[in-house]
C-alpha positions, -999 to +999 in steps of 0.1 A: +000+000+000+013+035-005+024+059+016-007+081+007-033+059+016-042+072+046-055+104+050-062+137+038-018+142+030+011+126+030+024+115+063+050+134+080+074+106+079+074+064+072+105+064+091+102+028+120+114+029+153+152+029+163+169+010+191+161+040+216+122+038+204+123-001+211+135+005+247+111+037+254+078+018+238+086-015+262+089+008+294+053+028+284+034-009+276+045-019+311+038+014+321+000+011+308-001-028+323+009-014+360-017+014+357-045-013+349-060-005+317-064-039+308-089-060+321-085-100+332-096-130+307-123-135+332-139-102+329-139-103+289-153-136+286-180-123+311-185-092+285-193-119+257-212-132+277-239-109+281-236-091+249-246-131+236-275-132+260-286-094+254-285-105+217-309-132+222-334-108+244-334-082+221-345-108+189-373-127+219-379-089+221-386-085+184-407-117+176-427-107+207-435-073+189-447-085+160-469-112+177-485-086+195-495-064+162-512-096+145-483-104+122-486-143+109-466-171+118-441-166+088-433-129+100-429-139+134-406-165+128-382-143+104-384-114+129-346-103+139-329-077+159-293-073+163-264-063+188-239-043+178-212-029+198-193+008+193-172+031+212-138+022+236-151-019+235-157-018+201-119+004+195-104-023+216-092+000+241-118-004+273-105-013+306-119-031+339-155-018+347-157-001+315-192+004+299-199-013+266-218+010+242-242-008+221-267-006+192-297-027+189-308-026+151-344-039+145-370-035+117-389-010+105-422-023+121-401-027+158-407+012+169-389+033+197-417+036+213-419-001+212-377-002+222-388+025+254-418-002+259-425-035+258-380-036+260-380-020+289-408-043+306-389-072+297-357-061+314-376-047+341-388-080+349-353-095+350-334-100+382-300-098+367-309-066+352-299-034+377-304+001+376-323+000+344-326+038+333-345+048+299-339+083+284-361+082+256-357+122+251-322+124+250-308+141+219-296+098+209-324+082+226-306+057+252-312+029+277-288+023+308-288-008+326-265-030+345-263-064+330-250-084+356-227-064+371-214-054+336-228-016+327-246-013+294-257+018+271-285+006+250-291+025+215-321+012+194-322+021+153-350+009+137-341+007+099-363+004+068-358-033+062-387-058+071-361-082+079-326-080+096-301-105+082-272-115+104-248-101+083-259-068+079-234-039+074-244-007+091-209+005+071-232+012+045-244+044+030-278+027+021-287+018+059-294+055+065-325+058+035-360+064+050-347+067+084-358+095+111-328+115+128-326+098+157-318+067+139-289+081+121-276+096+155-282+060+166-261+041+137-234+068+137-213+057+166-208+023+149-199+036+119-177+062+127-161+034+153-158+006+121-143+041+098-115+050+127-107+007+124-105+009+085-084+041+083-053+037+105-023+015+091-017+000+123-047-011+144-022-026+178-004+006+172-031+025+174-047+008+203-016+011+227-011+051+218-055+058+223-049+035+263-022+057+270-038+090+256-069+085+277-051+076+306-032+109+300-067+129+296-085+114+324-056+120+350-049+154+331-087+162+339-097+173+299-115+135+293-149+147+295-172+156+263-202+170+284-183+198+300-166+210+270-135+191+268-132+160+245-145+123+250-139+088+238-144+092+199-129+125+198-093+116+217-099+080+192-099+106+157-071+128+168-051+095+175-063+081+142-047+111+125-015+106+141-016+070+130-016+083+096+012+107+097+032+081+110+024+051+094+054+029+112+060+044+143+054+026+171+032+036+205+063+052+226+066+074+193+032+080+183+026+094+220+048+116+215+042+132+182+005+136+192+018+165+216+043+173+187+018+178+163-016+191+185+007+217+202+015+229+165-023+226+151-039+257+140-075+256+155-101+258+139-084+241+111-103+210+113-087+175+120-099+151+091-091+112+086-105+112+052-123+136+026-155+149+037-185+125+023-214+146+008-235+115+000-262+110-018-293+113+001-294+149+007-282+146+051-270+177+065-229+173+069-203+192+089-194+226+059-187+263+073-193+271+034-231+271+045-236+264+078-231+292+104-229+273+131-201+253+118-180+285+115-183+291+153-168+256+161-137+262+180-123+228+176-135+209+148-131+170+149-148+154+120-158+121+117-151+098+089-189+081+080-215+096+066-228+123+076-196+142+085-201+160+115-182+180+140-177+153+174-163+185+196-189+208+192-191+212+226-152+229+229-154+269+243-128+293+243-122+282+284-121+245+275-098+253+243-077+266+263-067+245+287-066+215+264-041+237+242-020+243+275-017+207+282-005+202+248+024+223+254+029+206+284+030+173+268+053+181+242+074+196+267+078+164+293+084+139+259+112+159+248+126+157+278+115+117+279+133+113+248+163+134+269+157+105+296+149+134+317+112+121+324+090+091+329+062+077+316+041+086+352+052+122+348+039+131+315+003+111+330+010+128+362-029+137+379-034+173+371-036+192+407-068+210+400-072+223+438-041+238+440-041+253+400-064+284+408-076+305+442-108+309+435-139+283+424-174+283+414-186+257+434-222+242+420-240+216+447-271+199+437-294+177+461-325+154+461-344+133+488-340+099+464-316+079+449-336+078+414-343+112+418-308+122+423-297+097+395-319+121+373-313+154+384-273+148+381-269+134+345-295+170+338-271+193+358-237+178+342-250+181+308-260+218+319-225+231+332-210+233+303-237+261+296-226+281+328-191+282+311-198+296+281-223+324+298-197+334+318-173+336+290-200+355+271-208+383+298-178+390+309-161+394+274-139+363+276-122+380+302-131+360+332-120+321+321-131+291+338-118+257+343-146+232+350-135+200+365-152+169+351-158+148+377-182+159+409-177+150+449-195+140+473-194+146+514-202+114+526-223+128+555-246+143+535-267+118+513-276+124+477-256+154+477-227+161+451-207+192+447-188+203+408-164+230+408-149+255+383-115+270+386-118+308+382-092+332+366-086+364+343-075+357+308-038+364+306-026+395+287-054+416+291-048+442+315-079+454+333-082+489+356-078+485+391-109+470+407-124+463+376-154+435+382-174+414+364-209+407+383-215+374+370-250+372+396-273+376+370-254+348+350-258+324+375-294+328+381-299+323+341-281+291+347-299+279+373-333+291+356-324+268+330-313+241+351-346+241+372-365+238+332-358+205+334-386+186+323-391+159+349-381+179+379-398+178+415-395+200+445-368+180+463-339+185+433-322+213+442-288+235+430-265+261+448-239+282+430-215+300+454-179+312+451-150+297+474-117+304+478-088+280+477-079+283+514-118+276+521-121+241+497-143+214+515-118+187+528-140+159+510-126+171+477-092+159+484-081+125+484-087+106+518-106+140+529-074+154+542-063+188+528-024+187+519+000+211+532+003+246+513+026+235+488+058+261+485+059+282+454+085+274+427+095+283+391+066+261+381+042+242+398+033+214+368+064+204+346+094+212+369+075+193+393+072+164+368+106+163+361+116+165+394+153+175+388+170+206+376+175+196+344+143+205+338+149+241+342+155+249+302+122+229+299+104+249+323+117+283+310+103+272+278+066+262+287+065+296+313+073+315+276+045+301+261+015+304+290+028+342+286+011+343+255-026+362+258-047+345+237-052+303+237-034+303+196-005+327+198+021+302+208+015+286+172+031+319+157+065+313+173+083+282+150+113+289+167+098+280+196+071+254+186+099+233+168+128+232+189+137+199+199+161+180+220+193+172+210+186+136+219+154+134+198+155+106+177+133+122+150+155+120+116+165+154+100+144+144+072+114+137+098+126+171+112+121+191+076+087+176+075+076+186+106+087+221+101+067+221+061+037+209+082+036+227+107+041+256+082+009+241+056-007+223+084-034+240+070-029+236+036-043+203+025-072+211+038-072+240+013-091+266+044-092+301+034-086+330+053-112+350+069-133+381+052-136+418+062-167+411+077-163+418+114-192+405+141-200+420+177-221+413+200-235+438+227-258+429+256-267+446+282-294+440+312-323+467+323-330+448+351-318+450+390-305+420+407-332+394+412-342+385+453-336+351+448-302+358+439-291+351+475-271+319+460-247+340+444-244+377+462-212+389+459-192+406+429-163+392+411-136+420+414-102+411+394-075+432+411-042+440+395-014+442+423+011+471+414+044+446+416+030+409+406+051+381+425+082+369+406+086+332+403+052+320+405+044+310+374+015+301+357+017+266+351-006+239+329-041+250+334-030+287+349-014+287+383-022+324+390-003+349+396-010+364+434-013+398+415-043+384+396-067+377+421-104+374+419-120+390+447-159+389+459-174+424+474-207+424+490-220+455+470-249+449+447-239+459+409-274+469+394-277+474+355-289+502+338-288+511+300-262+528+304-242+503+320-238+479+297-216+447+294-200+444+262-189+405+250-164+404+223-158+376+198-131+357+199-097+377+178-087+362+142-058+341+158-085+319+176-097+309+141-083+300+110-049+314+102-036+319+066-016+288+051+000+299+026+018+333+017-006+341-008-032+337+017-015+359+045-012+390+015-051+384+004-059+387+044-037+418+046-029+409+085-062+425+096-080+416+130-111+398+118-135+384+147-162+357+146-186+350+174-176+322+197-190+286+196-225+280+203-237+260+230-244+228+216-246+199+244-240+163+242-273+148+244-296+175+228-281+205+206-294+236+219-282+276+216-269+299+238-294+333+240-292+358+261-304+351+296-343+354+292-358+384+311-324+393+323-299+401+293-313+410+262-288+411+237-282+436+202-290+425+168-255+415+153-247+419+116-244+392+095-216+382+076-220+386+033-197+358+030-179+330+049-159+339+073-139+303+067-135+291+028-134+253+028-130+234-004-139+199-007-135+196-043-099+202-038-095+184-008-108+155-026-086+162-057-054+164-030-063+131-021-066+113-052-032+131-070-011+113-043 
């Protein structure tokens, strides 16, 4: 096979492993083995187990539908439903008390309301089935269950076929015709799974480097897709395209030119395995060309099957840029790997989120039951993500926040867990002394959203107060004991990693880069971006690639520049602060110190600076219309940059902005207005033209000439 036939280019080099690669990829598989990603012979042949007997219920299931809605004999007896499995078990990559995400595909006659149904009453009734949970509304209709110990997400896609043959191919285009949009949602996570299989040259390669990668992004604290970070299928694609730039590398190597390469990307240049699919049968597909919405993705991760659509929708500018931070960092801690100046458990070192910020957002929720509470937290979690981007929206982008994707819990207080945001002022802007950003009438939008939930009672319940660091519950840190004040050094996250002064020329480096304002600039610096160790077993010939792609990383994707068209956004509240604001009463102040403190450095995620401290007053901020609170889109460097010199003269340099992403949330789409009743916001002008030119027809043509 040629060297092209993977991907949207040519990869960045074919070039195997050397001796040093052999030694370095032996020490992370046993690396991966101690951290127990891999789960015991015993375990997986209970997983085929039930996924055997879950087959047969679901075709009992099917035969017992049509029965029921007077089909004959023959009917009945050919009547077939099928399990199919998608996601980490399907990849090959799941670990010990890992889900299993699976798709039941029935006929057309079987309906989701008879899946939600007569399904559901038959699991019901089973004593090995636990914690069964339908949610039939959710934007992919879903239902969770415990199968004998062994957790289960249930999809159902009910295809326009009469029968279902035991071979079937959901790979196909033709499985989609006549189908209802929940149905494709349904079918899309196997075929995008069986697409990421079928488009890397290596599928063991690629399965050691996506273990060690989500290892990375869970103890790193970016593995979540609901709160704006990225989830399984989205850490699987930009693995996948790694795969493909280096066909013969092996995992120690790919690891490390996934920091390489993501610390280089030019977001929102979008990350593509293969040429975008326009199909035949008229679906909409992931294209800024038409869509506005697609222009205001700040990440784009497309998947490879039919439709194309963007998998990190849910990325904001606060999300973005921590992830982009902990790409430097990683890039940083291989070189010095490669350098045998690190380990393995450094670089997947747990990212210290309680000690990364002074001040939080802290969100607790409550209910009286443990079904109600099971409820009311999936609602919440898939609603924090919101309170991130409305914060980011009213205070200009100014006031960034770091939500951590897990939640706690104080064991003395049943049915009762706590989330937390870390809270702190976008680096390089420089605000007035005791500037503040009254963020009171954002929460109470959020929480008037939250309490929208459809199924909600009087006993769910949600706080939202502000804490500082010194004043964190104990039952947030590990064993509920608080650790000692850690002393203040050059930097708190890779220095520490290292843990030897070798490390300093590594840590100068990264404390450059966090200096940068915005969450791109460090991409405009190739001095700084490519320099390598002297150790690094990259090949000069490797080393001229990288450099030509880091320069065209853009290129082969043939994206355009942006247009004169410049959009703002103004919005401004007429109302005073709401009684029932007494959740959130206080004022964020951001105070500028007149001497900041020298050697405490910002580190992965934004250590802050002492001088940059968020402060709470107790004085009431009312709005009036002339008091308004101005939200700027993101600047042209957080969208696509020119690739080629021609490019960069058409764009003239100018600062071109584009509104930032949209709230668009994992289970059900939805936009982010203005806070109803509180903020009303400005008309905003519409663009004339694209603000992102993205051509298929030549991407395709790219493709095909290699």
């Amino acid at each position: 096979m040629s060297s092209t036939a993977y991907g949207v280019s040519e990869p960045i080099s074919t070039g195997g492993p050397a001796e040093l690669d052999v030694v370095r990829n032996r020490e992370l598989e046993k690396f991966l083995a101690d951290a127990g990603l891999y789960e015991s012979h015993e375990e997986a042949i209970k997983r085929e187990e039930v996924l055997g007997r879950l087959d047969q219920i679901v075709k009992t299931w099917v035969k017992n539908v049509c029965r029921a809605k007077g089909f004959n004999d023959d009917v009945v007896q050919e009547a077939n439903a099928k399990i199919f499995t998608f996601g980490s078990y399907r990849l090959g990559v799941h670990g010990p008390g890992a889900d299993i995400d699976t798709l039941c595909v029935g006929p057309r006659h079987a309906t989701r309301d008879d899946f939600f149904g007569e399904l559901h009453r038959m699991l019901e009734e089973m004593p090995e089935i636990q914690e069964l949970h339908p949610v039939p509304d959710a934007h992919v209709p879903v239902m969770k269950f415990k199968f004998n110990g062994v957790s289960i997400d249930l999809l159902y896609a009910n295809v326009a076929l009469w029968v279902i043959p035991e071979d079937l191919d959901v790979s196909q285009e033709s499985i989609l015709q006549n189908v209802d949009e929940q149905t494709v949602r349904s079918l899309n996570g196997c075929r995008v799974t069986d697409q990421v299989l079928h488009l890397v040259p290596n599928i063991q390669s690629f399965r050691t480097t996506l273990r060690c990668m989500r290892l990375w992004a869970k103890r790193r604290g970016v593995y979540s897709n609901v709160t704006g970070f990225l989830g399984g299928i989205n850490w699987a694609l930009l693995v996948a395209r790694i795969c493909q730039l280096y066909p013969n590398a092996v995992p120690s190597m790919l690891v490390s030119r996934f920091f390489r390469v993501y610390s280089l990307w030019r977001w929102p240049n979008p990350v593509l395995l293969c040429p975008i699919n326009e199909g035949s049968l008229g679906l909409a597909y992931w294209d800024p060309r038409r869509n506005f919405k697609d222009r205001q993705h700040l990440m784009p991760i497309i998947t490879p099957a039919y439709p194309c659509m963007n998998s990190s929708y849910n990325v904001s500018t606060s999300t973005l840029r921590v992830m982009t931070e902990e790409f430097q960092r990683g890039n940083e801690l291989c070189e010095a790997i490669e350098a045998n100046k690190a380990s393995w458990e450094s670089l997947c070192e747990p990212f210290a989120f309680f000690e990364a910020y002074r001040n939080y957002l802290r969100i607790d929720i409550a209910t009286e039951s443990e079904d109600d509470m099971r409820k009311w937290k999936g609602w919440v979690e898939s609603r924090i993500r919101l309170l991130t981007l409305k914060i980011e929206r009213d205070t200009a982008g100014v006031l960034q926040c770091h939500p951590h994707p897990g939640e706690f819990s104080d064991k003395s207080k049943p049915f009762h867990h706590s989330y937390f945001m870390g809270l702190r002022r976008k680096q390089g802007t420089n605000p007035q002394q005791g500037e503040q950003f009254d963020i009171r009438l954002t929460v109470e939008d959020f929480k008037r959203d939250v309490y929208a939930y459809s199924f909600w009672t009087s006993s769910m319940w949600i706080h939202v107060c502000h804490v500082r660091r010194k004043d964190l519950p104990n039952f947030v840190f590990p064993g509920g004991v608080r650790p000692a004040q850690p002393a203040r050094s050059e930097s708190r996250s890779v220095s520490k990693s290292l843990g030897s002064a070798k490390a300093t020329s590594v840590d100068a480096a990264f404390s450059r880069k966090r200096k940068h304002d915005e969450v791109n600039t460090g991409f405009t610096s190739k001095e700084s971006c490519l320099a390598m160790s002297s150790s690094d077993a990259s090949s000069p010939g490797e080393t001229r690639e990288l450099k030509r792609f880091e320069a065209d990383i853009g290129d082969t994707l043939n994206s355009g520049g942006l247009v004169d068209n410049q959009i703002e956004v103004s919005v401004k509240s007429m109302l005073p602060v709401p009684s029932s604001c007494a959740a959130v009463t206080e004022t964020i102040a951001v105070k500028q110190s007149a001497e900041p403190t020298v050697g405490h450095q910002s580190g992965s995620h934004g250590f802050e600076d002492p001088g940059d401290e968020l402060e709470l007053t107790n004085g009431v901020k009312h709005f009036d219309g002339a008091n308004e609170l101005q939200m700027e889109p993101p600047t042209a460097e957080e969208m696509v940059e020119a690739t080629t010199s021609e490019e960069k003269d058409r764009i003239g340099g100018s600062s071109h902005k584009v509104l930032q992403s949209e709230g668009l949330e994992e289970l059900e789409p939805i936009e982010l207005a203005a806070p109803s009743s509180s903020i009303a916001s400005e008309a905003f002008v519409v663009p004339q033209k694209p603000l992102i030119r993205f051509n298929f027809t030549s991407l395709r043509k790219t493709t095909e000439s290699t």
